[in-house]
C-alpha positions as CSV (number, residue, x, y, z in Angstrom):
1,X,-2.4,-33.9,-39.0
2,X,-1.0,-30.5,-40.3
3,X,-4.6,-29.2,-41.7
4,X,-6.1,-30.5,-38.1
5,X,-3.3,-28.3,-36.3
6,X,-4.4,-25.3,-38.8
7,X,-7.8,-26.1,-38.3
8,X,-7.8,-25.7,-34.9
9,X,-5.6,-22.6,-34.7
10,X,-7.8,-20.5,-37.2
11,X,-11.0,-21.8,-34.5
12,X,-8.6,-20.7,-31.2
13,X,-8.1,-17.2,-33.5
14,X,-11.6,-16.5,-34.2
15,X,-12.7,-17.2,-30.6
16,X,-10.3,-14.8,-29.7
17,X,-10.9,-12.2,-32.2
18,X,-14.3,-12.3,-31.3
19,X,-14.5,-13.0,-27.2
20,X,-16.0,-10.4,-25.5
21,X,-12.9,-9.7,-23.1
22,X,-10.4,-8.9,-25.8
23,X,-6.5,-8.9,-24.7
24,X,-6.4,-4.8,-25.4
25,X,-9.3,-4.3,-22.9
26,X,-7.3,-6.2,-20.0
27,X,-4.6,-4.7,-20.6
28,X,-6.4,-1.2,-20.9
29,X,-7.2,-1.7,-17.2
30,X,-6.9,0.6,-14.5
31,X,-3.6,-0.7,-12.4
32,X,-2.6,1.2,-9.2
33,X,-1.6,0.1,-5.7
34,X,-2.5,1.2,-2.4
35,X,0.9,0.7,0.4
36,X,-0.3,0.7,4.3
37,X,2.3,0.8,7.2
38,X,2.7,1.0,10.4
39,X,4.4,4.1,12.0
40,X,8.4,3.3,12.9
41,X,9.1,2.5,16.0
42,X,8.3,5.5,18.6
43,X,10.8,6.8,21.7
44,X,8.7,4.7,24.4
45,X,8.9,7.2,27.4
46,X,9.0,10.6,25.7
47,X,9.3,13.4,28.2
48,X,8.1,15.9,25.8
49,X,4.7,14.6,25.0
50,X,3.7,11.0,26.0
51,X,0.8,10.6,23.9
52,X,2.4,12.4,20.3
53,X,5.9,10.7,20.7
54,X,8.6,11.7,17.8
55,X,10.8,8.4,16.4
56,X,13.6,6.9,17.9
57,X,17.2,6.4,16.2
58,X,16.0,3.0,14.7
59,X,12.3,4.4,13.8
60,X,14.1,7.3,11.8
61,X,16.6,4.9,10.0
62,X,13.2,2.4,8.9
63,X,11.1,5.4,7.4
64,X,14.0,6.1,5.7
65,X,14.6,2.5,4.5
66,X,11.0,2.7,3.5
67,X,11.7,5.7,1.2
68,X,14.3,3.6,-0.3
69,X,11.8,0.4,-0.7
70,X,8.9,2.6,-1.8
71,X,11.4,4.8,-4.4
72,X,10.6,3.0,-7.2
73,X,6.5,2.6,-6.7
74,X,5.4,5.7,-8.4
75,X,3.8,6.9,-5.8
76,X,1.6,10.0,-6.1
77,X,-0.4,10.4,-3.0
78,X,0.9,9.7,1.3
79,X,-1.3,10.0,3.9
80,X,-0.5,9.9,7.7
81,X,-2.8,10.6,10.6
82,X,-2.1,13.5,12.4
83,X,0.7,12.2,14.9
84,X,4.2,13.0,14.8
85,X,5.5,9.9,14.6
86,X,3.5,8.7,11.6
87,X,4.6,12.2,9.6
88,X,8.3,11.5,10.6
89,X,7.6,8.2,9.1
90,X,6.2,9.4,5.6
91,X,8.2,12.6,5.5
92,X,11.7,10.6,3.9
93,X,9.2,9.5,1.1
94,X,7.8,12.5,1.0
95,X,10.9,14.7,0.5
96,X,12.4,12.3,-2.2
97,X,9.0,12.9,-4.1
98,X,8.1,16.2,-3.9
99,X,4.7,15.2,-2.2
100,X,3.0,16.7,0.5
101,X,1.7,14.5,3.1
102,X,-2.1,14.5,3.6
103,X,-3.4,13.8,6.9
104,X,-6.4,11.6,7.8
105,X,-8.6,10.9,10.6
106,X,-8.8,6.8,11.6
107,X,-12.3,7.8,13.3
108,X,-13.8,6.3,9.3
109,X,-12.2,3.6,8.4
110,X,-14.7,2.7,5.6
111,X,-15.2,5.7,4.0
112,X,-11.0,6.8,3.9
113,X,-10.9,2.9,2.3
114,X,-13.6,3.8,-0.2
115,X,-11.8,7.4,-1.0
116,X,-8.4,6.0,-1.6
117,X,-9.3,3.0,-3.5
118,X,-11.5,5.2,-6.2
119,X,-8.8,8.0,-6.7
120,X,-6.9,4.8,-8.5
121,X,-3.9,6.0,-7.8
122,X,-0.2,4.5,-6.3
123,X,-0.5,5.7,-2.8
124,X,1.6,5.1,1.0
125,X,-0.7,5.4,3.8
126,X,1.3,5.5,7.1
127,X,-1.3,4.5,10.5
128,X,-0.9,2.3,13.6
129,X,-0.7,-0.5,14.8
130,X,-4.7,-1.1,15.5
131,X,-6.2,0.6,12.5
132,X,-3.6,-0.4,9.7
133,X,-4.4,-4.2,9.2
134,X,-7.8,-2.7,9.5
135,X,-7.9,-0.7,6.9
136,X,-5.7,-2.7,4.8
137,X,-8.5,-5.2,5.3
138,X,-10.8,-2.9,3.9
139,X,-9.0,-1.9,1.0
140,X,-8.2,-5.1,0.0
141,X,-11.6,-6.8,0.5
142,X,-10.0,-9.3,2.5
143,X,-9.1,-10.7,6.3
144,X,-5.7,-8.8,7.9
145,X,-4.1,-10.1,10.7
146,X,-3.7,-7.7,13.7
147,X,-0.4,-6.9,14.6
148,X,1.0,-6.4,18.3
149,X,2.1,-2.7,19.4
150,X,5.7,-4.6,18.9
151,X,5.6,-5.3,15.1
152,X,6.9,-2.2,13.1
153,X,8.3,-4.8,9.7
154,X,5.0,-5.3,8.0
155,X,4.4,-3.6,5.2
156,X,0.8,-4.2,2.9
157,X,0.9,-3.9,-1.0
158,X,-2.6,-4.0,-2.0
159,X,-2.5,-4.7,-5.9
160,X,-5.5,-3.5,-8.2
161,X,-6.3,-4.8,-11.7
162,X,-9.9,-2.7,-12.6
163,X,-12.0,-4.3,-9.9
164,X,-9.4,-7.0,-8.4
165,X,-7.3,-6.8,-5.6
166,X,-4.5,-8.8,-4.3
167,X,-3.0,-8.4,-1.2
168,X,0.5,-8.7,-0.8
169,X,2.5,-8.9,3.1
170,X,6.2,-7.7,3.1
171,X,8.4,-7.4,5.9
172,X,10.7,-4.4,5.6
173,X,14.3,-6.0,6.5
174,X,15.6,-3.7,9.0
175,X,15.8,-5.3,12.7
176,X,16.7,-2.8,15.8
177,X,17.2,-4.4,19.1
């Protein structure tokens, strides 16, 4: 029994030491994600501009609670669409990082997908309510569900592993009402 267990661990070692995915390759692979959000929740009936509304109290206290959830990601890169309440949401990050924000244009969804996803690099990208899921969808190669012009929780980890991606949804826990 013993030279049958020692058998069959030098065949497991040598099909190992010779496959053609080695363990120091997989882990030589490029890792990065790619966070999407939804601005924080907008003053409804701003009487200074009612198409570029700032944050209310509650939106200011969630980008800041996303500066706090997103501390840790090494994140190198934020994007926001020109709009002043999706800067107000990355700016928290922002200032904690030292990073400017970089502003975007939802008018090519595709191609900003394609651009983030091969500079391989951790990265927040703050949108709206109809483009985020879809352009989390594009990132991630996979089906989003839309959200409603009510939702302001979700938050999108998309995970990469070389080629892979793995899409994660999170709910940020602050609740205003």
């Amino acid at each position: 029994m013993r030279k049958l267990l020692l058998h069959l661990n030098l065949i497991l070692m040598s099909f190992l030491l010779n496959s053609p995915i080695s363990f120091a390759n997989a882990s030589n692979e490029e890792q990065f994600s790619i966070y999407l959000v939804r601005h924080a929740e907008k003053v409804a009936n701003s009487t200074v501009d009612k198409k570029n509304p700032p944050l209310t109290a509650c939106g200011t206290k969630r980008s800041k609670q996303l500066a706090v959830i997103l501390k840790q990601a090494n994140i190198k890169k934020i994007y926001s669409t020109q709009t002043l309440r999706t800067e107000q949401t990355a700016a928290p990050l922002a200032k904690q990082l030292h990073l400017e924000v970089i502003p975007y244009s939802a008018s090519d969804l595709a191609s900003f997908a394609q651009q983030v996803k091969k500079a391989k690099t951790n990265t927040l990208i703050v949108g709206h309510s109809n483009t985020t899921p879809q352009l989390t969808a594009l990132v991630a190669n996979t089906p989003v569900k839309e959200i409603t012009e009510a939702e302001y929780q979700m938050l999108y980890q998309v995970n990469f592993q070389g080629d892979n991606s793995q899409l994660t949804l999170l709910r940020q826990p602050l609740s205003c009402q």
